[in-house]
N, C-alpha and C positions, 0 to 999 in steps of 0.2 A: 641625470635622468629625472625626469617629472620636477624642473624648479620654476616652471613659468613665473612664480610669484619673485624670484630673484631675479629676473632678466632684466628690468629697469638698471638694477644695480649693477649691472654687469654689462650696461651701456654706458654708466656711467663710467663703471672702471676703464671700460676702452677710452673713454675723452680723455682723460687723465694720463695714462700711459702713453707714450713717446715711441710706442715697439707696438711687433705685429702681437694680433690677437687670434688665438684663435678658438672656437671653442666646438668640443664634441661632443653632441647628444647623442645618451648611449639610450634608443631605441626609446625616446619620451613618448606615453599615451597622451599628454595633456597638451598645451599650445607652446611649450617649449623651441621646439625648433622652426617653427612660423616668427614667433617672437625675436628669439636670437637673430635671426636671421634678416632683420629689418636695422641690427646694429652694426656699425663698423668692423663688427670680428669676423673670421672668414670662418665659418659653419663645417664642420662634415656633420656624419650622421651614419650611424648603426641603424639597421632596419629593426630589429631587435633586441632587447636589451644582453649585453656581453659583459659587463661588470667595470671596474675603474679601472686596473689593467689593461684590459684591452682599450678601451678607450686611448690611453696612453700609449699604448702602441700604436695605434690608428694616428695622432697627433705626432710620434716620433718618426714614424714612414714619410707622413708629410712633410718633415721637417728638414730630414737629412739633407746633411750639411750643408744650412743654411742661418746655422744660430752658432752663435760663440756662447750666451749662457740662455737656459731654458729656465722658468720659473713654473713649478705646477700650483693651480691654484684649484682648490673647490669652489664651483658656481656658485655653495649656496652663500658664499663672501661670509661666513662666519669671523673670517678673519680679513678686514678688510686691503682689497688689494692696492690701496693709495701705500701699503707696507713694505708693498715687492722693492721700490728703489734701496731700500734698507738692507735686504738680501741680498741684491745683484751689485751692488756698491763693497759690500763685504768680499765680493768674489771678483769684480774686478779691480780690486784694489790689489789680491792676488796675498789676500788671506787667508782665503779657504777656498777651498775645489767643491764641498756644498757647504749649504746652509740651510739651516731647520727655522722656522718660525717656531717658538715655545709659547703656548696658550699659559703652560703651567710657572712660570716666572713672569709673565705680563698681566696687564688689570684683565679680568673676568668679569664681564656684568653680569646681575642677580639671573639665575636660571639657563644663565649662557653652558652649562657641563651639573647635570646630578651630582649629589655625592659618589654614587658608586662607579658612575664614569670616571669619576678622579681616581679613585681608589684603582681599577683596574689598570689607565694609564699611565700610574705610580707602579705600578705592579711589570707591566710591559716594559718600560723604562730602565727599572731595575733590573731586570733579566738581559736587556741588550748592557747595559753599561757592566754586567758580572762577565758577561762574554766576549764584548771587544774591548774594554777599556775606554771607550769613548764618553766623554760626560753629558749624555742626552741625557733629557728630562721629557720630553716629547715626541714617543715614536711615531706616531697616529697625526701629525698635525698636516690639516689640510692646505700649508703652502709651504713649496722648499723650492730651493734653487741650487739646480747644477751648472758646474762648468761641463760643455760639452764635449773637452774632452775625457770625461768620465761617463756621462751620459752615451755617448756615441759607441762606446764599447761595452754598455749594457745591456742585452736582451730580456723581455720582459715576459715572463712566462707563467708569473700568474695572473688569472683574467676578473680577479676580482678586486681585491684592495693588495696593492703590490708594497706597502709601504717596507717592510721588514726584508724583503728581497733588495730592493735597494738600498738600505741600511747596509745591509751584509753584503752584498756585491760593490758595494764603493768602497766598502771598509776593506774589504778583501783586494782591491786595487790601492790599496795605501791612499785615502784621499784623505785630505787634511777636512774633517766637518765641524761647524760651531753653530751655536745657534743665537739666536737673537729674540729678546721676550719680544710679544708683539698683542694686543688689544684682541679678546674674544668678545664674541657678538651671538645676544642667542640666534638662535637659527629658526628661518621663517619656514614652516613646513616640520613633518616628522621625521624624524631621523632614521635610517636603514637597519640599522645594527639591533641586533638582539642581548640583549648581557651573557646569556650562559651557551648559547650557540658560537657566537663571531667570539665570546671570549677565549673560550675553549680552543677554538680554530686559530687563533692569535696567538698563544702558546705554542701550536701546533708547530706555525709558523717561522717562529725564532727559533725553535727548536730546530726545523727543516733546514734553514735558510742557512745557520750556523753552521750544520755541519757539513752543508753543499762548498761551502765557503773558504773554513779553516785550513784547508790543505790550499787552497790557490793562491790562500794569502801568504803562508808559510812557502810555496816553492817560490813567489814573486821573490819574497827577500832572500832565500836563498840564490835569485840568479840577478841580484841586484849586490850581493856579498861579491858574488865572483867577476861580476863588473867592476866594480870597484877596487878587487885588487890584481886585475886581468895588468901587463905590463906592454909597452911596447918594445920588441925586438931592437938590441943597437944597430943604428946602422951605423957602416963604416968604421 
């Protein structure tokens, strides 16, 4: 929403990448979707704004099954997307089912994250790795890539930053995740987020997401126990 100022770069992204583009403005006031829309990406559009979930949703409806791996990225390319081959190489190489871009292990230029953004994303980070065991350093980063078959049997139901839902719904499917540092970029435009508002709700979040989660992960490996030691009948 509202990044006219990054559409050049995200014409550019499309020259570069080899795969379809597509991109969703979620209900822009400014020349956002006039702009985009002059670039090789194939455009939808929210009449009014419905948050980065939905969005995603909107792009996931269009998509079905029509992708083997999906990569999301944020418009405002804070993390540039000449990175995505990085991701999708990891996943079809058939090392991981997603993969996280980490701002927090790759170079960071000057002003690219506040201190206290770091400090909270350390904060986020820690609470998802006490919960699943998975070694994220980066819950919040605006590019990751799934295999679609993790992706395809996830609904997306929060309509605003979905990141912690996914986290826990793919983990809760046993998906093997890793991540990969990748270059942050300050960001052209101001940023959405508020610190004590969306921080608060971010907590909130893991907190939700974990316990919607832990029983579906827990009955998968229980019926993947009984798979496992299920016998076939002799014959004759």
């Amino acid at each position: 929403m509202n990044i006219e100022k990054a559409v050049a770069d995200v014409e550019e992204a499309c020259k570069s990448l080899r795969h379809n583009v597509i991109v969703v403005d979620d209900g822009s006031l400014d020349a956002t979707f006039s702009l985009a829309s002059r670039t090789s990406a194939t455009v939808l559009r929210h009449e009014r704004n419905m948050g980065k979930g939905a969005a995603l949703r909107t792009a996931l409806n269009a998509l079905r099954n029509q992708y083997d791996i999906l990569v999301i990225q944020d418009a405002d390319l804070t993390i540039p997307a000449k990175q995505i081959p990085l991701l999708v190489e990891r996943i079809w190489s058939g090392d991981s089912d997603v993969v996280y871009a980490t701002r927090m292990k790759g170079k960071m230029d000057a002003g690219a994250m506040p201190r206290y953004r770091k400090l909270g994303n350390k904060l986020f980070a820690s609470m998802v790795r006490v919960l699943t065991g998975e070694s994220l350093s980066d819950t919040l980063s605006g590019q990751k890539a799934f295999n679609a078959k993790i992706l395809e049997n996830i609904t997306i139901e929060t309509d605003s930053w979905p990141d912690f839902e996914l986290i826990f719904k793919a983990w809760a499917m046993r998906s093997r995740a890793s991540e990969i540092p990748v270059h942050y970029l300050p960001r052209k435009g101001r940023s959405k987020m508020k610190i004590f508002r969306h921080g608060s709700w971010f907590i909130w979040q893991i907190i939700k997401w974990y316990r919607k989660t832990v029983f579906l992960r827990i009955g998968l490996r229980r019926s993947q126990e009984v798979l496992s030691t299920a016998r076939l009948p002799d014959i004759g």
